[in-house]
N, C-alpha and C positions, 0 to 999 in steps of 0.2 A: 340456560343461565346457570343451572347448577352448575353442566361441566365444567366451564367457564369459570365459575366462582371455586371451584375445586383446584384446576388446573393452575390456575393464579396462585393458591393457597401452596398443595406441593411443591409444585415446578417453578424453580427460581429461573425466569429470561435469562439466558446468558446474552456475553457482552464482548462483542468483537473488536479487536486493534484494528486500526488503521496501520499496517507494514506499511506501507508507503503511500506515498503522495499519491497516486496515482489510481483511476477511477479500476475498480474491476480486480485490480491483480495485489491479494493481499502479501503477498510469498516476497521478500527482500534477497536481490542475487546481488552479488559482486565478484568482480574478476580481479585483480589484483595483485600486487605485492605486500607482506608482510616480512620487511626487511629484504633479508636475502634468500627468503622464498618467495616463489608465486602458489598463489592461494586462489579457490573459489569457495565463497562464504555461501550457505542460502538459510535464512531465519524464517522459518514458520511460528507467524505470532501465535498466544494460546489465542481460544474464542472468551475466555475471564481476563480482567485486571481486577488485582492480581491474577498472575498464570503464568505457568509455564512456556518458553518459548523454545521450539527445536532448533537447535543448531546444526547445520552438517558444514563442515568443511574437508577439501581435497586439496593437499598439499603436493606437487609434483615434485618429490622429490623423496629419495631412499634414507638419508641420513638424522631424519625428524627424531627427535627425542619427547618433545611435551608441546601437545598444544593446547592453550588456556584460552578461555572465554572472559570475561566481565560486562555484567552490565553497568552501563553507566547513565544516569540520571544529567539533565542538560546540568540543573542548580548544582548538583553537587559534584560534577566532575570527576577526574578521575581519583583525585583524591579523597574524594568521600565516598566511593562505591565501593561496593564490598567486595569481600578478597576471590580470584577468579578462582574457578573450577575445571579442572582436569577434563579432557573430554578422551571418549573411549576409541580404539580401533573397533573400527566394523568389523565379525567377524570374517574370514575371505578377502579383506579390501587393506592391502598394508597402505594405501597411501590414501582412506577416506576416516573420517572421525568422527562422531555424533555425539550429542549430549544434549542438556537441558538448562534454562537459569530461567528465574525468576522479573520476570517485568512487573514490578510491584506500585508504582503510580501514572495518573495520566500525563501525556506532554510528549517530549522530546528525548528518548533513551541514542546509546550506540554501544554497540556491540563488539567491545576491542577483545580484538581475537591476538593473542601471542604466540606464534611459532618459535620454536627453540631445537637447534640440533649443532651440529658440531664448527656450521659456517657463522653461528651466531644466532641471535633471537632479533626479531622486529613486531614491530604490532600495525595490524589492519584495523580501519576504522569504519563501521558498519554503519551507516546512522537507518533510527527506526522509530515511526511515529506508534503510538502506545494514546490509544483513545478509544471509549467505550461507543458505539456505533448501532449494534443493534438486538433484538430479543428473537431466540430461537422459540419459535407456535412448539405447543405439546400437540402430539397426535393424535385424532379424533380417539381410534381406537386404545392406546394408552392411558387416556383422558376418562374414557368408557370403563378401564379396565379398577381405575382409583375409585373411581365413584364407586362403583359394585364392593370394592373393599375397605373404603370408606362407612360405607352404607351399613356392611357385616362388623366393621369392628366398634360402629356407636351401637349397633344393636346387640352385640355380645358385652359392651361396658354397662347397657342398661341390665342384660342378665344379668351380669354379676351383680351387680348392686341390689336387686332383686332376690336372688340367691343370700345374697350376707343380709339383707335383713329380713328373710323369709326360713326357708329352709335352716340354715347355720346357726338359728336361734334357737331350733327345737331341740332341747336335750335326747340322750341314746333313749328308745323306748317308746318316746311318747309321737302322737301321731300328729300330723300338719293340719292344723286345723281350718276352717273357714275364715278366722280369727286374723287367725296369722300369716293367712293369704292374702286375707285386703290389707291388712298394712302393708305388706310385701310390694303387693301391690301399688298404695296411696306410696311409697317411697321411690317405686321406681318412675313414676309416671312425676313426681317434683324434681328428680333425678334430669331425665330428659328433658326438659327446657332449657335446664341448667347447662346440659351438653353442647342443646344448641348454639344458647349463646358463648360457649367456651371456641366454638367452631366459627360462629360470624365473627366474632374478637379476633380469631387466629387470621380469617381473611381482610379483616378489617387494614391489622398489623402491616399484613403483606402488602396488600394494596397501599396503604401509605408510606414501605420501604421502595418497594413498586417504583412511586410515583418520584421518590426522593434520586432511586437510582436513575430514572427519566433523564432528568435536569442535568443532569451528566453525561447524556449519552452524547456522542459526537455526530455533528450534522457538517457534511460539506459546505465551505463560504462559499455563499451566492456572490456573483456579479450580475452588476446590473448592468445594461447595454445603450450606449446610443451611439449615433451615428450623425454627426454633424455635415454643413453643408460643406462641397468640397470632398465630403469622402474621408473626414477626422474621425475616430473612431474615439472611445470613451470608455473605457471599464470602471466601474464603481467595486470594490471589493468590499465585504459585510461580511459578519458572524451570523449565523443562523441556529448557535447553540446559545442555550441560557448562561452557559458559563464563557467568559472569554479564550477561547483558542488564539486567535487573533491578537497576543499584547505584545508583542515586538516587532519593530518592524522591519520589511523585507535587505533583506542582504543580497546582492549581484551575485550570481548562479553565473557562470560564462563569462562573466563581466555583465549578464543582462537583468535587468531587473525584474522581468517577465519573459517568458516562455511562452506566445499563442500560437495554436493552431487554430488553423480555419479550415472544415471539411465537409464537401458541399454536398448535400441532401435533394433529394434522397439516394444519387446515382455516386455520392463519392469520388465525382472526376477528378472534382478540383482540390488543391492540397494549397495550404500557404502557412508557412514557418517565421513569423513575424515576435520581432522586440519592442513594443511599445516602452516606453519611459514614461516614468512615476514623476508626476506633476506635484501631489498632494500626498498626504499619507493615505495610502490603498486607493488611488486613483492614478490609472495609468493610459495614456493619449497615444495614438501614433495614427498618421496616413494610412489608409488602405490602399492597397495598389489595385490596375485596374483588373480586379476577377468577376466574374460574369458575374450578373444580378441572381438573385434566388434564394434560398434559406440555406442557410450554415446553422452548424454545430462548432462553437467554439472552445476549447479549450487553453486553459492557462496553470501556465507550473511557476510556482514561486517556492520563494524560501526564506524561513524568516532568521533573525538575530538571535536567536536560541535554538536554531537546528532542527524546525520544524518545515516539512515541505509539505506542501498543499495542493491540489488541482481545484479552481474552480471553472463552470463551465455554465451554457447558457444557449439558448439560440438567439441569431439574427437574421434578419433580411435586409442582404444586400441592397442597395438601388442601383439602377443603369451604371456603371462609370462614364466618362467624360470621353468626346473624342481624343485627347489628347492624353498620350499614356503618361501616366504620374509615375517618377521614381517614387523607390522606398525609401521612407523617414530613417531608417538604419540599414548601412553598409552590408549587416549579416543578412537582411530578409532576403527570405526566398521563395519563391510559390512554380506550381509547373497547374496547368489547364489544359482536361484532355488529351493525355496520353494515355499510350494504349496499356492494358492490364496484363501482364504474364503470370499465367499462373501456377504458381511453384511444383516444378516436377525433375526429377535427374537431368542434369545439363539444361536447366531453362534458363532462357535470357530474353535481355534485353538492349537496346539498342538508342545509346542516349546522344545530345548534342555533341557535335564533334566530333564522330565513331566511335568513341567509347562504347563499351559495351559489358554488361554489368550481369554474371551469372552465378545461379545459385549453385553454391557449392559444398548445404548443409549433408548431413552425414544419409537424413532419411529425409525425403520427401513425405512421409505419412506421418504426419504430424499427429501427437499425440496431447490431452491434457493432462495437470499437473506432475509431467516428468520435466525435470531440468533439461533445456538443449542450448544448440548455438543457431542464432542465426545467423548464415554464414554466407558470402559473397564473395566473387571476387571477380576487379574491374580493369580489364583490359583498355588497352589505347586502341586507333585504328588497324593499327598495322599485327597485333594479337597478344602484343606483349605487356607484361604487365605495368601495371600504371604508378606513380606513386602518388599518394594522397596529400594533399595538401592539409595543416590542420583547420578544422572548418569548428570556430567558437569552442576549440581547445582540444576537439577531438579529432580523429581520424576518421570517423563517419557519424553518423546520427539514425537512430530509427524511430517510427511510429507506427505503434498497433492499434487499431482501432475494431470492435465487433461491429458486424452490422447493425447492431441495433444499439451501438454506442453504451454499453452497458460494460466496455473495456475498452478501457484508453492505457496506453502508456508511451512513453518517451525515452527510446534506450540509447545507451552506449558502449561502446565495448567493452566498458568498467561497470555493467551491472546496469539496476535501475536505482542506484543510489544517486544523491545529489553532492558533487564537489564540492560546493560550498556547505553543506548539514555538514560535512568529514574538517572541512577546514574552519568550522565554528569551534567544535570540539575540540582539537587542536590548540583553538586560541582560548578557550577554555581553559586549558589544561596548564599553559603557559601563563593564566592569569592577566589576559587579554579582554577579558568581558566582564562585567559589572551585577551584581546580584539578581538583576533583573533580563539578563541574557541580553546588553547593550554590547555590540563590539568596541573595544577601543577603535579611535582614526587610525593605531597603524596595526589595525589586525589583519587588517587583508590588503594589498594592494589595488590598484586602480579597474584589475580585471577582475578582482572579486578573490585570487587566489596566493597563497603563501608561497615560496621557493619550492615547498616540498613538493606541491599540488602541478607545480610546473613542471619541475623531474619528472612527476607522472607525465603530464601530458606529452611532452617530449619523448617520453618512451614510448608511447603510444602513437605518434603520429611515426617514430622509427621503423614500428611494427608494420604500420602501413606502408613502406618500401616494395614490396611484391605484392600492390596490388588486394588482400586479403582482411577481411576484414569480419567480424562475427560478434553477436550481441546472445549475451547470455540473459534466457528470458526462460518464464514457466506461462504456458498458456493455462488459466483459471479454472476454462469449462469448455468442454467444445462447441462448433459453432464457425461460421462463416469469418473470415477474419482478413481485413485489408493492412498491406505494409506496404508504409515508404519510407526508404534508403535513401539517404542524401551524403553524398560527397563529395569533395571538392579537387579531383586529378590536376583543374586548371586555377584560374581565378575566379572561373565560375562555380558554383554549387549546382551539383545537379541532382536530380530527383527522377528515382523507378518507384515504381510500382506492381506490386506483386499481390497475389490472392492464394487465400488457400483456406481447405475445409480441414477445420482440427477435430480429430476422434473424441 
């Protein structure tokens, strides 16, 4: 109880950002353009808010003159954030840059990064959730090490106190008597309670800072699950923090209102990439299609009207489906059941509907954690030639990581693991398209959810897909057993691999 009431009293919890939506992988990647360069952003949020947040960016290109960071706050845009900050060359790396800024409140931040060189300047737009999450334990032994020095410095403050009204009162000459040892005495021993309670006050204090910083910490929104007759499917979406995360509501990501997956437990076969649509505020419906009965792990990516994105997640148990196979309630859904698992090694593949055939062709097979890579593909037709991708919900491929023990989830694209629509909120932001309370105006985004500019993007990106090639820039969190599916679309169908691999 002491250490415990000590530990509490030094050691202030710290308090981890939410980087991104996404379960497991705090680190925010993006691949992109920044004007007339291409740029890869990665933000390592602090474990404080306030805190410092790393930045690295690599610019491919020799003629870079200044590249600038700013953070920017959802409310106040980019006209109220403060002025950006120069970022440094690595040294050895002419074309990497690092630096640091300040994430100074909770919510909705991005991260506009400015490239400047002789072709011109443009700005990338990072977006990054900035939410306090959870308390780093003090170590038994650290904990052991305070008390002992805790212990020695109330016991040398009651010496001294003892000292100055015992000893330090005896003039030069005259000897310490018994006199003026028990009051020496009788002072320090009125002294020491007095300590004590300066010591319960101080953990008292803490404890009720403690409890204050709590009520801020950031909890993932639950959903709630049901499953109606027929195979309707139900999500209920809730706050699960004291304070509201949840006060705007969601904006069309893809054109979709929600992002779920379905991934079936405990074996993993089955995968389904499903868009339900929002019926109610934070209630969203769609058919399930017919995937074998059994427990699912759900997950859902959303994004709200002030450029927050979110994953909530949940279990369910399927029931039988129906003889008769149900289409999907939306045109994009996709699911695969039961295919075989390739596990990522030099030249491994796979072999999907149609001849296609889909191989990996990252740089190492020996995956490592938290080093930036690509993960990297590429998807031949029957005959060996490469394929070209069709855009599939604005991308040229889609991925999903999953740990085995579901403790990382994420949903990539070849533009990072940021959300298009968080970048195109900021944007309308910026153009004074949103309302104080982070409402978009009706013509901030169009029908799909994205601006002109957001389409140039995907356009270029679905170009890149022409040979076939395709790579998602992702940081694996921690090592551990790790399943990936790759979805693209060569035909009119989407199709879906599945890949395994053990990360160091």
């Amino acid at each position: 109880m002491i250490l415990r009431r000590v530990s509490l009293v030094v050691f202030a919890a710290a308090l981890c950002v939410v980087a991104s939506a996404h379960i497991g992988s705090p680190n925010v990647l993006f691949d992109g353009a920044a004007g007339p360069y291409a740029v890869r952003v990665i933000v390592r949020p602090p474990e404080v808010v306030p805190g410092l947040a790393e930045v690295t960016v690599r610019v491919d290109a020799p003629d870079v003159e200044h590249v600038v960071i700013r953070p920017v706050f959802w409310r106040a845009g980019a006209a109220g954030a403060p002025a950006g900050d120069d970022l440094r060359r690595v040294d050895g790396q002419e074309r990497l840059y690092n630096g640091q800024l300040w994430l100074m409140s909770y919510g909705a931040y991005s991260v506009y990064v400015t490239v400047s060189g002789t072709r011109g300047s443009g700005t990338a737009i990072v977006p990054v959730n900035s939410f306090a999450t959870g308390r780093l334990p003090l170590s038994r032994g650290l904990g052991a090490i305070l008390v002992v020095l805790g212990v020695l410095l109330a016991a040398g403050l009651v010496t001294i106190i003892r000292a100055a009204s015992g000893e330090s009162q005896v003039p030069p000459g005259e000897v310490f008597d018994a006199v003026r040892r028990r009051r020496a005495n009788r002072i320090a021993l009125i002294f020491a309670p007095i300590l004590g309670v300066i010591v319960f006050g101080g953990a008292k204090w803490w404890s009720a800072e403690d409890a204050g910083y709590r009520r801020w910490m950031y909890g993932s929104p639950a959903v709630d699950v049901s499953i109606g007759d027929g195979g309707t499917l139900r999500l209920a979406v809730h706050d699960t923090a004291q304070f509201h995360a949840i006060f705007a509501p969601v904006a069309p990501d893809h054109g979709k209102m929600m992002h779920l997956f379905l991934v079936s437990l405990p074996d993993m076969q089955t995968f389904a990439h499903l868009h339900p649509r929002e019926t109610d505020s934070l209630v969203f419906v769609g058919d399930l299609p017919s995937l074998p009965a059994g427990r699912y792990r759900l997950f859902g990516d959303i994004t709200l009207e002030n450029g927050l994105s979110l994953t909530v997640t949940n279990e369910a148990t399927l029931p039988t489906p129906g003889t008769q196979v149900k289409q999907p309630s939306d045109a994009d859904d996709s699911w695969t059941t039961g295919r075989d698992v390739t596990r990522i090694a030099p030249g491994a593949k796979q072999t999907l509907d149609g001849g296609f055939v889909i191989e990996w062709t990252g740089a190492d097979a020996n995956l490592s954690s938290g080093t930036p890579l690509d993960l990297a593909f590429t998807v031949r037709d029957a005959k060996g030639e490469a394929a070209s991708l069709h855009p599939y919900l604005g991308m040229a491929g889609h991925a999903v990581v999953v740990r085995d023990d579901a403790s990382v989830f994420i949903h990539l694209h070849p533009m990072g693991t940021v959300s298009m629509a968080g970048q195109e909120v900021f944007r309308a932001r910026d153009r004074g398209d949103t309302t104080a309370r982070g409402r978009l105006q009706p013509s901030a985004l169009d029908g799909s959810g994205m601006s002109g500019m957001a389409m140039d993007t995907v356009l270029m990106r679905a170009r890149r897909a022409e040979d076939g090639r395709i790579a998602f820039p992702y940081e694996f969190p921690k090592p551990g057993h790790y399943r990936i599916w790759v979805q693209v679309k060569p035909t009119n169908q989407v199709l879906t691999a599945t890949f395994d691999v053990n990360v160091r």
